[in-house]
N, C-alpha and C positions, 0 to 999 in steps of 0.2 A: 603501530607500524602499518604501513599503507599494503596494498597489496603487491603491489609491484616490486616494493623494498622488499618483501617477506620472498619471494620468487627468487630473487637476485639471491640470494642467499642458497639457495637449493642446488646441490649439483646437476650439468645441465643434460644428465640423462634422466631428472627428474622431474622436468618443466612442461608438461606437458599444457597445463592448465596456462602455465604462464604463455607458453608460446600460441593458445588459443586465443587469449584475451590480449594478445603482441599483434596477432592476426590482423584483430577487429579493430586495432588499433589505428595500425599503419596502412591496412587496408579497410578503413570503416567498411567499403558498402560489397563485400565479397559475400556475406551472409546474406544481406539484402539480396544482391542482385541474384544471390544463388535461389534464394527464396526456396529453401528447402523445403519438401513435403513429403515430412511421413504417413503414409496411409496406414496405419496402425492402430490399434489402442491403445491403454495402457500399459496394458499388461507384459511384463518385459518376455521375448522369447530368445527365438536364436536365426542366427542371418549368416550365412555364407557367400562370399565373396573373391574372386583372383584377381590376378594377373599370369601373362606368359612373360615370359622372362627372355626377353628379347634386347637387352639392353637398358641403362639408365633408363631413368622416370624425368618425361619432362612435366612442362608447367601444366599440357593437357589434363595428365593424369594426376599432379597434384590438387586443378581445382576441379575439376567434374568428378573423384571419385574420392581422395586420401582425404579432406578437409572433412567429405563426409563417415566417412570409416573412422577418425580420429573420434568425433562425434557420437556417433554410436556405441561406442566403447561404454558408453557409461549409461547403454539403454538397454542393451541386447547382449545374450553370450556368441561371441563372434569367434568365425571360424574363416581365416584369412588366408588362402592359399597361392602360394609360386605353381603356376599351372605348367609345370615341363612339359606334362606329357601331351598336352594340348600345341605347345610349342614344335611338334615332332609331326603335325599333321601338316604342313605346307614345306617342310625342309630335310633336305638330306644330310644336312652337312651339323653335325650337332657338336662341334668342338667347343663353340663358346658357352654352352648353355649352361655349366657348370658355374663360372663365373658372374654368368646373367645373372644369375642364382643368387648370389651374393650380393651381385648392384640391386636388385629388386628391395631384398630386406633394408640395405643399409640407406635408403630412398623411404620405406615405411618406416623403421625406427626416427629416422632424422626426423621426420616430417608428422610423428607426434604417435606413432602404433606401440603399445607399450605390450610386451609378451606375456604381463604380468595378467594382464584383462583383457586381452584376448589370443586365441590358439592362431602361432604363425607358423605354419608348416609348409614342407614341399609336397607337392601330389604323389608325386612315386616311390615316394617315403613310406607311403599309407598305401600295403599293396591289394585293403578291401578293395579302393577305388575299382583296381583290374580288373577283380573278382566278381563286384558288384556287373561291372560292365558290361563283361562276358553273359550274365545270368541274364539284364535286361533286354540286351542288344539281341537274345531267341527269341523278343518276343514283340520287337517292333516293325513293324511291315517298312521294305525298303520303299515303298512309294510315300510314306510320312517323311524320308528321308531326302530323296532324291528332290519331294517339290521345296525343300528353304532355298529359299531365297539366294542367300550367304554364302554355298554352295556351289552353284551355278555361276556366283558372279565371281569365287575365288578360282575357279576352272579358268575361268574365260582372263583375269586379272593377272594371272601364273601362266596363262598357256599351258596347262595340263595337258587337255584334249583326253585322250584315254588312259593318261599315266596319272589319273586324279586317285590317289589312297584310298583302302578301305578306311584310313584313319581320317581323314576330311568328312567320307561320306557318314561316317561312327560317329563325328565331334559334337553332335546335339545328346546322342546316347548319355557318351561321356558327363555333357558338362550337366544332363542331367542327372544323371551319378553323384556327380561332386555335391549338389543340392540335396538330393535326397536322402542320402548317406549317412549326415549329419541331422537328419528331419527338420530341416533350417523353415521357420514359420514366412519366414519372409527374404527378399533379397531385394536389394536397393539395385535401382535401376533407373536409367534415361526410358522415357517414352518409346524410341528406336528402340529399345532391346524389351518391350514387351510380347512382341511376338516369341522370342525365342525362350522366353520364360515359359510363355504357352504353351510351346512346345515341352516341354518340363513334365508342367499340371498335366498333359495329355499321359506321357508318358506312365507316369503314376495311377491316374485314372484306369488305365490299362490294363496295368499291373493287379492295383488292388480289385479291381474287375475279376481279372484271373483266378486271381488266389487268394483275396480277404485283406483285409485294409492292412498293409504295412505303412507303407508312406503318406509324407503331409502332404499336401497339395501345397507347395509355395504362394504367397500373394506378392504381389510387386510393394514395396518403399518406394515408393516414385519420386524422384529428386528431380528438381529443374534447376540443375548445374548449366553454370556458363561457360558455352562449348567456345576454347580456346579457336581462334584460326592459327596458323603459322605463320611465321614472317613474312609469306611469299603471299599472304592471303586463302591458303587453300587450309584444309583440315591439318591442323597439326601430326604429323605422324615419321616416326623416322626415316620411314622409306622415303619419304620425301624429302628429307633431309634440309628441312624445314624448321624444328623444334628449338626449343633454348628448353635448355636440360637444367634439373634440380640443381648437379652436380656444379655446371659451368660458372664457371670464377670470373669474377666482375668485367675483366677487359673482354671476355669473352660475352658475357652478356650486353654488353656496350656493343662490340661490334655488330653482333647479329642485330640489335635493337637498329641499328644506323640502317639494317638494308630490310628493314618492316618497309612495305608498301602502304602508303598514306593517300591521302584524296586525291583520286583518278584527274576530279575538275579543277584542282586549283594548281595553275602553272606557275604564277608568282607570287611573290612574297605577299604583295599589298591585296592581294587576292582573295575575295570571300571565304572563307573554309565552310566545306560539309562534312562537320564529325560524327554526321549520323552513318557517313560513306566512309569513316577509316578506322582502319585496325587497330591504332596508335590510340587514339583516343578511347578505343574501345576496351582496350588494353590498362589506360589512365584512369578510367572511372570504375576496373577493378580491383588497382594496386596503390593508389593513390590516396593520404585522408583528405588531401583538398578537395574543395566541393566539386565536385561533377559536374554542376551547373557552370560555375566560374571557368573553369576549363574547355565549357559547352560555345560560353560566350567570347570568349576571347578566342577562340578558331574562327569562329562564326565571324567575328569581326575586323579578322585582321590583326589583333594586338598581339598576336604572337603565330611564328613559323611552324613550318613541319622541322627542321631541325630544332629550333626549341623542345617542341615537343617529345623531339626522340631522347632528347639528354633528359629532360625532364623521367621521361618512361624508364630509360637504364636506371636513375638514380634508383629511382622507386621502388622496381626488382628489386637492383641488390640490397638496399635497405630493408627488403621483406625476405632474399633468401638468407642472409647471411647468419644469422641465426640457424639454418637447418641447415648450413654447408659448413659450418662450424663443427655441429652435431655431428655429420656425416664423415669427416675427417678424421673427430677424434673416434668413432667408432670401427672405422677401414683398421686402427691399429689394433684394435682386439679381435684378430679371431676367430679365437677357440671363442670368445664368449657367442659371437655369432654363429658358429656349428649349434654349440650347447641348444640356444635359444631355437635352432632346426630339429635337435634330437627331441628336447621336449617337448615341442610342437607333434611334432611325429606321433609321440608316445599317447598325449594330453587327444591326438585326431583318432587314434588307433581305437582309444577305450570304447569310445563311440562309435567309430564304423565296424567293429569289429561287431556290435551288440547287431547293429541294423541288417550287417552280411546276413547273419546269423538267422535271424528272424526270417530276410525272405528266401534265405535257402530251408529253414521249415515250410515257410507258404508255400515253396514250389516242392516241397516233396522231397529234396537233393539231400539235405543235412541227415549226415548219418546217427543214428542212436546210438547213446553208449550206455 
């Protein structure tokens, strides 16, 4: 029996492998082009990784971050977090986040996260996270804080001015917390977010400086994921409201695909194309198994349009999400199975930060004797 037939046969909250090697399939060159790069050894550890829960998950964060976490599942013991409480430093108004809550997991289960092999929890589930927080956050100098980067430019991006949170200027404390907590050996990361890792190792350094070595020093997983643009050309992101989302159902994926922005220079049909200048094509030699070259050349020479192209592009998507929007469907009707999979995440994150709390409230002297 082939593999594929053996797969078909599997319930499809089971397919996780199938839907790896469906991936690679329909999208040959997403692993190529992703050109993953663990800076690792062999030696298996442990990696902690989020999101804020801001809404469905689009195509962005399914290839620059879930393709890779799916992957890891079967390298590392992985500690996968809905970062609410991170969610709460730029917003006042937190009606939705509960719900966000829920579109997050059912965007990582669909999209191949299995709870079985690794810990999916919510942050404020786990209230060491707080605690830890509280403890590190006496002992880092607000001028480590005030110079990120991130900071500054979410002031200025928000119009803050002086109404910027103690919880913005805290959010490196924090998402150092969430890293160390778990003594994660590693965390997968873009290039862009090595600095803020740094910030991390500093923090820890600090600490164990202080009081004697509790925590790991994190190293980066450096991945070189291919960073989605949006329809419009700019960074994918919702506030731009820009994205084509996990969730969205074929006609919806069709039309946004129809108002992607294509080669600047070519006005007409019979018109040279430059598919090194368009998003469309860029998009085609992700999601596509036809060869990348033949797509290269026929833009290049006229033998086919930019509306070609985009129906081409829609097809391609839905014939790569549908499969995970299938998944995602039937899982929206279960759930309590999706609380369950929250509680024992909770429970499965607790055993561990509960040890680590523990530990540097002895380093620092706090932890009572009994």
């Amino acid at each position: 029996m082939s593999i594929g037939a053996f797969l078909a046969r599997l319930p499809v909250t089971y397919v996780l492998i199938g839907r790896i090697l469906r991936a690679r399939m329909v999208c040959a060159t997403i692993a190529e082009n992703h050109d993953w790069v663990f800076m690792a050894n062999e030696k298996k550890g442990t990696i902690l990784s989020g999101m804020r829960p801001t809404g469905p998950l689009h195509l962005g964060n399914l290839v620059g971050a879930l393709v890779n976490w799916v992957a890891l599942q079967d390298e590392y013991d992985c500690f996968y977090e809905v970062a609410d409480l991170h969610a709460l430093t730029d917003r006042t108004d937190t009606s939705a986040i509960a719900k966000d809550r829920i579109e997050v997991l059912l965007d990582w289960l669909a999209a191949g996260l299995d709870p079985e092999r690794s810990v999916l929890f919510v942050q404020s589930e786990v209230p060491e996270h707080a605690q830890l927080y509280t403890l590190l956050g006496m002992f880092i100098p607000v001028s480590w804080l005030e110079r990120v980067p991130t900071y500054k430019e979410k002031i200025k991006e928000l119009g803050l001015g002086e109404s910027a949170s103690f919880g913005l200027l805290g959010y490196p404390v924090l998402q150092a917390v969430d890293i160390l907590i778990y003594k994660a050996d590693a965390v997968p990361v873009g290039e862009d977010q090595l600095p803020h890792l740094e910030m991390s190792r500093e923090m820890a350094r600090r600490f164990n400086y202080l009081f004697g070595d509790v925590f790991v020093e994190p190293r980066a997983l450096l991945t070189k994921a291919a960073r989605l643009p949006g329809v419009d050309g700019r960074k994918m992101s919702k506030s731009y409201d820009n994205a084509i989302y996990i969730k969205d159902p074929p006609a919806e994926v069709e039309k946004k695909v129809k108002t992607m922005f294509t080669d600047p220079k070519r006005v007409y049909r019979r018109d040279p194309g430059h598919p090194d200048e368009c998003n469309v094509y860029f998009y085609r030699r992700l999601f596509e198994a036809v060869d990348a070259e033949e797509i290269y050349e026929d833009c290049k020479n006229a033998r086919i349009g930019c509306t070609d192209c985009k129906l081409a592009l829609a097809k391609a998507l839905n014939v790569y999400l549908e499969p995970i929007r299938r998944e995602r469907a039937a899982l929206s009707e279960r759930p309590d199975y999706l609380n369950d999979i929250f509680d024992e995440g909770a429970r499965r994150a607790r055993e561990v930060a509960e040890r680590t709390r523990d530990e540097a409230y002895e380093a620092a002297r706090i932890l009572r004797e009994k």
